[in-house]
Every structure is written in C-alpha cells, then in structure tokens.
Backbone as ProteinMPNN parsed JSONL, in Angstrom:
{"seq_chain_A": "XXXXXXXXXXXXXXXXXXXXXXXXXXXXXXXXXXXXXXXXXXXXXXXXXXXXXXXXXXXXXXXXXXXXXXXXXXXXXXXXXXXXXXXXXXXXXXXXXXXXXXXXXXXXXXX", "coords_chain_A": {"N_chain_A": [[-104.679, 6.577, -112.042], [-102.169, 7.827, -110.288], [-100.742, 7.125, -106.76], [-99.209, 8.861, -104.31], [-96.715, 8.542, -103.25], [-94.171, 8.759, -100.261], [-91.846, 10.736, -98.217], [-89.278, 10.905, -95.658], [-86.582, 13.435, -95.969], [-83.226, 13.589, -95.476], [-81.067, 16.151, -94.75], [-78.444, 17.005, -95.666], [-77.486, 14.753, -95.183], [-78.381, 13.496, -96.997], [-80.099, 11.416, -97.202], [-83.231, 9.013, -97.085], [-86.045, 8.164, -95.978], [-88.335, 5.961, -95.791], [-92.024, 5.964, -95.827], [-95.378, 5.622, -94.801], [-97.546, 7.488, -95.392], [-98.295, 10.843, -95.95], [-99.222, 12.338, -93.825], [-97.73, 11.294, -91.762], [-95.13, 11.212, -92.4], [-94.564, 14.256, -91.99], [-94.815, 14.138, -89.412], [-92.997, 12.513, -88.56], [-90.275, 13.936, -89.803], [-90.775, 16.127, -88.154], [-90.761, 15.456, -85.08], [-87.797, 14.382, -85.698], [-86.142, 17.05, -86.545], [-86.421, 18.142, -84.187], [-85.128, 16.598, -82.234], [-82.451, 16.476, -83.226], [-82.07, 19.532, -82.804], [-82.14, 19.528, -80.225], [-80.138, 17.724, -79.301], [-77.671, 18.587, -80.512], [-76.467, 21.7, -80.862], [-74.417, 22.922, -82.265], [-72.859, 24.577, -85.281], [-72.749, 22.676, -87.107], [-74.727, 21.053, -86.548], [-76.628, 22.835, -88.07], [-76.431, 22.152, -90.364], [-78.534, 20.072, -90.92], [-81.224, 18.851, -91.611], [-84.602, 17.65, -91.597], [-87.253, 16.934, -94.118], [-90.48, 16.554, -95.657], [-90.856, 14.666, -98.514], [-91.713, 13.813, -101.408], [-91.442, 10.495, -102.448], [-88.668, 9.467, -104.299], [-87.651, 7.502, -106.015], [-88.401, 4.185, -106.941], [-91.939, 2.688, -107.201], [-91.807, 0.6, -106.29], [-89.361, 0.545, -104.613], [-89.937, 1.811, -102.502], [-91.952, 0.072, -101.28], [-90.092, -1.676, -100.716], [-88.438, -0.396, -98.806], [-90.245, 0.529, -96.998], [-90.759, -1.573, -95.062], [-87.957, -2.018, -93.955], [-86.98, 0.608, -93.349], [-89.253, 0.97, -91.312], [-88.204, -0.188, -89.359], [-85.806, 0.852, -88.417], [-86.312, 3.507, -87.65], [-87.678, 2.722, -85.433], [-85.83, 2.238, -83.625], [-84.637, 4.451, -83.763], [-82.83, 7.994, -82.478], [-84.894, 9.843, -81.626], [-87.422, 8.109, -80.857], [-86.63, 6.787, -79.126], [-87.025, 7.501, -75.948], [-86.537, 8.49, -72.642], [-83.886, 6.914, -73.509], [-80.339, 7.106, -73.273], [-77.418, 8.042, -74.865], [-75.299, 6.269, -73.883], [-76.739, 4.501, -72.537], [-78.113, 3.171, -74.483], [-78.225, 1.099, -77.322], [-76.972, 2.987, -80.178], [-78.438, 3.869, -82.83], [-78.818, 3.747, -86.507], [-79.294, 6.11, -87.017], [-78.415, 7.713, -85.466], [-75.787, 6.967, -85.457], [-75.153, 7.568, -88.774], [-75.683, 10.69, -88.194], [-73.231, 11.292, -86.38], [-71.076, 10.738, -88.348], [-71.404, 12.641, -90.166], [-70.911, 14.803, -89.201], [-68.301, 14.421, -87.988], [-66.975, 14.484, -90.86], [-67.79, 17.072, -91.432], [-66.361, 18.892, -90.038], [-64.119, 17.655, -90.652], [-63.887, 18.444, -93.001], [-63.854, 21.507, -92.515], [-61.785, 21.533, -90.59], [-59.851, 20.803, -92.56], [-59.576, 22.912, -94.672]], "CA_chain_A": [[-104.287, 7.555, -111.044], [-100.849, 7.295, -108.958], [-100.894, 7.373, -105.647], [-97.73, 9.888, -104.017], [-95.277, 7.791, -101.701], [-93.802, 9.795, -98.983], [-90.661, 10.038, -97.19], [-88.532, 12.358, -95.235], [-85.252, 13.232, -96.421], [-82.575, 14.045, -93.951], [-80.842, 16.938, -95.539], [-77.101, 17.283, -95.043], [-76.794, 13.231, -95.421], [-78.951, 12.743, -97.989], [-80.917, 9.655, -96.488], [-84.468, 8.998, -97.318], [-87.193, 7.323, -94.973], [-89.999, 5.375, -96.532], [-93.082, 6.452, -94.588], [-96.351, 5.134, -95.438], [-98.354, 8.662, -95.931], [-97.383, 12.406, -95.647], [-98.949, 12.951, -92.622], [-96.562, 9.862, -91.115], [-93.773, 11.802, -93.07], [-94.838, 15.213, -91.32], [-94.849, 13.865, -87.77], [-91.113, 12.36, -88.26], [-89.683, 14.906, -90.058], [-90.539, 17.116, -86.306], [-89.692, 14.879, -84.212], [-86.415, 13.925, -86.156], [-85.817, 18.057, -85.945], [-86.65, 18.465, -82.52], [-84.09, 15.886, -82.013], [-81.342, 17.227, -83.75], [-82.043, 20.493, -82.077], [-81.701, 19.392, -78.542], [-79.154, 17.263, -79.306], [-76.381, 19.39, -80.934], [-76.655, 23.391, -80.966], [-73.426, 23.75, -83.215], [-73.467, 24.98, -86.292], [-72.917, 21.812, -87.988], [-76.079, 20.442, -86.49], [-77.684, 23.199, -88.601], [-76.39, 21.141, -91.897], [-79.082, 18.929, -90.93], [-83.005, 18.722, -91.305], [-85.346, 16.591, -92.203], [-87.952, 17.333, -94.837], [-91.4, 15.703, -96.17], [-90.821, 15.012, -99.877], [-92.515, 12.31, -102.414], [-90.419, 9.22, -102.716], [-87.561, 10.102, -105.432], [-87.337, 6.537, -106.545], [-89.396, 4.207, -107.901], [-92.598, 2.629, -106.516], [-90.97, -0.732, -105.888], [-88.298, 0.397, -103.88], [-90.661, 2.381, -101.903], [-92.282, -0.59, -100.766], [-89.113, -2.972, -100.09], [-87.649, 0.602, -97.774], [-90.988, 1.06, -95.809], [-90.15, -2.24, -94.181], [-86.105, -2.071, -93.591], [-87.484, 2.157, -92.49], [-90.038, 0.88, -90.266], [-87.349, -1.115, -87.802], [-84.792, 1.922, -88.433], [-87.364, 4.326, -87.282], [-88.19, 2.43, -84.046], [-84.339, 2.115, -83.381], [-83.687, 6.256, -84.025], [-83.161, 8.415, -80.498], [-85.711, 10.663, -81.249], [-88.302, 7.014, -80.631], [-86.679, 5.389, -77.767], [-87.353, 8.062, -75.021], [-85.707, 7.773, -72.034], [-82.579, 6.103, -73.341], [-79.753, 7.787, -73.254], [-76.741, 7.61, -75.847], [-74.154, 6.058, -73.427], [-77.106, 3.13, -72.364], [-78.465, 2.507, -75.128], [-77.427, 0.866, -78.798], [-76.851, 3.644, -81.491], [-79.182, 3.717, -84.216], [-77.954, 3.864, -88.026], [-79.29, 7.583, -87.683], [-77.265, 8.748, -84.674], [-74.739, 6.887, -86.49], [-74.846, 8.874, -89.626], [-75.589, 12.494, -87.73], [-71.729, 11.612, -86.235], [-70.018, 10.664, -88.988], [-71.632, 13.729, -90.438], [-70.386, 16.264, -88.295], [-66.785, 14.226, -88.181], [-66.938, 15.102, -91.908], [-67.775, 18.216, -91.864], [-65.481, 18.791, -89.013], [-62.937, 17.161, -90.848], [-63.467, 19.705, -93.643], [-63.588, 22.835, -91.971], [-60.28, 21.732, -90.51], [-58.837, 21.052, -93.796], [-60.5, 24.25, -95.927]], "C_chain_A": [[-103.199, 6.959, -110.167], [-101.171, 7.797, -107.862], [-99.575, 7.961, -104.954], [-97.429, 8.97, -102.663], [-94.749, 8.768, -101.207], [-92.739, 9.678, -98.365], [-89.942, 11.28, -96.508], [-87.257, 12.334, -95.623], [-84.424, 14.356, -95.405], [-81.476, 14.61, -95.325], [-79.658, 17.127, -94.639], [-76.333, 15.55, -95.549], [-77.547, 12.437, -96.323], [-79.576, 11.473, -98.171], [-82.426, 10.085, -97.01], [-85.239, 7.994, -96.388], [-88.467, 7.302, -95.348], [-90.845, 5.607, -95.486], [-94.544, 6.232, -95.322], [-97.646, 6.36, -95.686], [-97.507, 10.457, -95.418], [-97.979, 12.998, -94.662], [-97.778, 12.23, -91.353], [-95.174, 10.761, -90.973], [-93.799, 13.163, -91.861], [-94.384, 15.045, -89.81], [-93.282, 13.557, -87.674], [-90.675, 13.163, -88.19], [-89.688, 16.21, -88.704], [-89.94, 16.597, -85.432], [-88.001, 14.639, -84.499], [-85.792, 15.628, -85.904], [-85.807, 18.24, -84.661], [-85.468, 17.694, -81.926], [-82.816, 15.903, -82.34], [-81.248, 18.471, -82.688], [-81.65, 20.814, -80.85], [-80.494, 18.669, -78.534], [-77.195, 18.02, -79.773], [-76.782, 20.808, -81.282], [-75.266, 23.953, -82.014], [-73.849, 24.415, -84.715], [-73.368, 23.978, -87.273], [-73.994, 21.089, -88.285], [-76.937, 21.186, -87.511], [-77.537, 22.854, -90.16], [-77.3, 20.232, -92.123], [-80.571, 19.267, -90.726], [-83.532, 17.859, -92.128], [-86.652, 17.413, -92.727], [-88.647, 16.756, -95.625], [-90.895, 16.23, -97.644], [-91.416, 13.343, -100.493], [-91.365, 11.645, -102.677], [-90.029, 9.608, -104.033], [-87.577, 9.092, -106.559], [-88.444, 5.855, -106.765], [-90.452, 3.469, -106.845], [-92.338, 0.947, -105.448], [-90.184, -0.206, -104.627], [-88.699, 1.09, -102.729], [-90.775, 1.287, -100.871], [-91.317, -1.885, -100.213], [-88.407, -1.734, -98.918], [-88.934, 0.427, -96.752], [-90.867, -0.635, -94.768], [-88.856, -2.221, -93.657], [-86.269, -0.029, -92.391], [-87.879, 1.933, -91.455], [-89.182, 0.356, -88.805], [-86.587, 0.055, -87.78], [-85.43, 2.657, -87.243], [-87.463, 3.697, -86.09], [-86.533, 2.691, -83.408], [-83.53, 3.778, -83.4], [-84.035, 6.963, -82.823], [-84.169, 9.372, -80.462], [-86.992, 9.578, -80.855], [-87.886, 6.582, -79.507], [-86.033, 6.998, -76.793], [-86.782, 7.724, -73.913], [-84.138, 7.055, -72.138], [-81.24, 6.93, -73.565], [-78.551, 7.311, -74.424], [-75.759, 6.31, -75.27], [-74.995, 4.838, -72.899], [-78.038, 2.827, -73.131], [-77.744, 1.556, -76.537], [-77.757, 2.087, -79.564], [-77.47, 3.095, -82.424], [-78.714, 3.792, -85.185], [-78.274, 5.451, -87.837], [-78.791, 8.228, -86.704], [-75.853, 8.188, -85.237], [-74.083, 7.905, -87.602], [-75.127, 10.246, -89.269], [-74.142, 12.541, -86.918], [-71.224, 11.385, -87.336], [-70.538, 12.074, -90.276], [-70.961, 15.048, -90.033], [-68.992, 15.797, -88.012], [-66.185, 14.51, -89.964], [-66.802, 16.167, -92.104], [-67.084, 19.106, -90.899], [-64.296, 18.688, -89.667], [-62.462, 18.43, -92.105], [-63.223, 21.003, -93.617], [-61.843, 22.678, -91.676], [-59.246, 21.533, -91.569], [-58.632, 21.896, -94.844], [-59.343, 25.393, -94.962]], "O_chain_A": [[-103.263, 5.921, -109.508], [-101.834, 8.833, -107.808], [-98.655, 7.18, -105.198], [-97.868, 8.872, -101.517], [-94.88, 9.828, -101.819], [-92.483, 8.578, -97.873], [-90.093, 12.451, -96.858], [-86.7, 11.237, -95.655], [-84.757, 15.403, -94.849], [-81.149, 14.02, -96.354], [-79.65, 17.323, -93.424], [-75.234, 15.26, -96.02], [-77.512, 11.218, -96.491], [-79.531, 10.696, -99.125], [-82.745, 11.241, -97.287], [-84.702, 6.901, -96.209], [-89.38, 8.128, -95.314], [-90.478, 5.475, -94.318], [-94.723, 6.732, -96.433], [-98.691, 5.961, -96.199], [-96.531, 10.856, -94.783], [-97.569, 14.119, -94.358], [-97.252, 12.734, -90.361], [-94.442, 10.973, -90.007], [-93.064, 13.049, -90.881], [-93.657, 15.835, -89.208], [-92.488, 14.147, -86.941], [-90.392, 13.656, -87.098], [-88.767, 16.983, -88.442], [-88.867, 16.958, -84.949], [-87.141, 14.716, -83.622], [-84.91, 15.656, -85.046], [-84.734, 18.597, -84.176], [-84.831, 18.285, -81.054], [-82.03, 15.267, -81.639], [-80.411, 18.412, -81.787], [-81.087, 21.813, -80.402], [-79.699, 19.017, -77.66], [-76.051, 17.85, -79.352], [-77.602, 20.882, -82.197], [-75.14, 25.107, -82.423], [-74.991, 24.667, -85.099], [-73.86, 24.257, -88.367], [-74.37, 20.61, -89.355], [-77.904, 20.573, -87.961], [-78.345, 23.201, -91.022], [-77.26, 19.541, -93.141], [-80.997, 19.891, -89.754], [-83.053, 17.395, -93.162], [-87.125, 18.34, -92.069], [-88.017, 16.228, -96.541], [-90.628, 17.372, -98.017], [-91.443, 12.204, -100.028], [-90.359, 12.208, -103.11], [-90.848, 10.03, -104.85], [-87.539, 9.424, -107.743], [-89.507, 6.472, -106.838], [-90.097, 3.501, -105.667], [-92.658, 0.534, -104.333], [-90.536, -0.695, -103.553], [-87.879, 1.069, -101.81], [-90.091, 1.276, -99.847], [-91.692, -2.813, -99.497], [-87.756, -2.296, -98.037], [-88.609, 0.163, -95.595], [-90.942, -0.455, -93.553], [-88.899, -2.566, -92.476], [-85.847, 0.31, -91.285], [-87.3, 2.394, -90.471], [-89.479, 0.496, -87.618], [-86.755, 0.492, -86.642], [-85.124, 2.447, -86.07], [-87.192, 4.609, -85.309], [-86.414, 3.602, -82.59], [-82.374, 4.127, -83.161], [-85.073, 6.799, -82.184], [-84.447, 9.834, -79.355], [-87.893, 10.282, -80.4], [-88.675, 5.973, -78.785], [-84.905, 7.469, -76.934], [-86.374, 6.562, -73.927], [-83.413, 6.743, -71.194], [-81.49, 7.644, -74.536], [-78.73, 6.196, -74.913], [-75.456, 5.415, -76.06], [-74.254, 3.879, -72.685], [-78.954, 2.171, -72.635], [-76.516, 1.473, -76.508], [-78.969, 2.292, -79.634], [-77.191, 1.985, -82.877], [-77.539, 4.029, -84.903], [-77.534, 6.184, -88.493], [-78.636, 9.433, -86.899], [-74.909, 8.953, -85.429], [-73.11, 8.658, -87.544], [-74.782, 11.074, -90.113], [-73.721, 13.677, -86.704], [-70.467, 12.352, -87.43], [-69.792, 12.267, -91.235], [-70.631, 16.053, -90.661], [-68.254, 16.745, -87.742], [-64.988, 14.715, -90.167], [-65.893, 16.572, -92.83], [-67.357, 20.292, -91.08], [-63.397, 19.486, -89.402], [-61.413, 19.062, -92.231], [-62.55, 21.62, -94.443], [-60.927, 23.313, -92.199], [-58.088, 21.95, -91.537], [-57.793, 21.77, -95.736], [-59.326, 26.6, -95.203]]}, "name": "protein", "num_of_chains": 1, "seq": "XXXXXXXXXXXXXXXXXXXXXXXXXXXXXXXXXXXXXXXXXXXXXXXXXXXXXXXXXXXXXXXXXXXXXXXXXXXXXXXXXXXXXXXXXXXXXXXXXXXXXXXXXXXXXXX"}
C-alpha cells in the first residue's frame, strides 16, 4: 500500500510545496490564498492560486523538498505576520508572485 504525498501547487507559477499531509496542504493552500487576495486585487493576482494536489514527482524528491519547503514556508508573507514588505526580507514566494505579474504585465503590454 502507497501512502499519497501532498503538496500545494501555486497555479499561475507552477511551484509545488512539499507538505507533510493533506490536511497541512489544505491549511496553506488558504492561507497562501488569503494572502494573495489581500495583497493584490488586480486581475493578474487572479492568475494565481494555490491548490492541494498529490505530489507529481516521485517519492524521493518528496522527501528531499519537505525539508528545503519547510524553511521556504516559514520565510513566505502569508507566515511572518506583522512584517511588512518594505521591513522585512522577501521570501522566494513574494519573489516569484512579482516576477509573475512583471511577466504577465510584460505580456499584456506586448500582445
């Protein structure tokens, strides 16, 4: 019997986040919306959600992401409360939700 790995996948940038069960997965995947939501109201923000799905890849790589995830995850602005963009450090995932929306930014203005 296999056991189903878990992760949320951030939809628009195609990222995956090892998460050690699918209610784990569940709880991000809201908060990580909720955080999007308040954060950008355009319509590019709505290129973006996060969504519980069974790890894509294999069971290995599962278990070498849910460590490298687990520090991400503490480090993403929907976790560090209080901090604001301008005093804190940028996470890899407010990272990639700008160069997301300078993308798709960049293509609207070139379409």
């Amino acid at each position: 019997m296999s056991e189903q790995l878990w992760c949320v996948h951030i939809e628009g940038l195609n990222d995956y986040i090892a998460v050690d069960s699918e209610e784990s997965a569940r709880h991000e995947a809201s908060e990580i919306n909720a955080y999007i939501d308040r954060a950008d109201r355009s319509s590019r923000a709505a290129q973006l959600r996060a969504v519980v799905v069974e790890w894509p890849f294999s069971a290995d790589g599962h278990a070498r992401a849910l460590d490298s995830d687990r520090h991400d995850l503490q480090r993403m602005p929907h976790r560090r409360q209080g901090v604001t963009q301008s005093g804190g450090v940028l996470s890899k995932f407010a990272r990639r939700v700008r160069e997301l929306l300078n993308v798709a930014r960049a293509n609207k203005d070139g379409a």
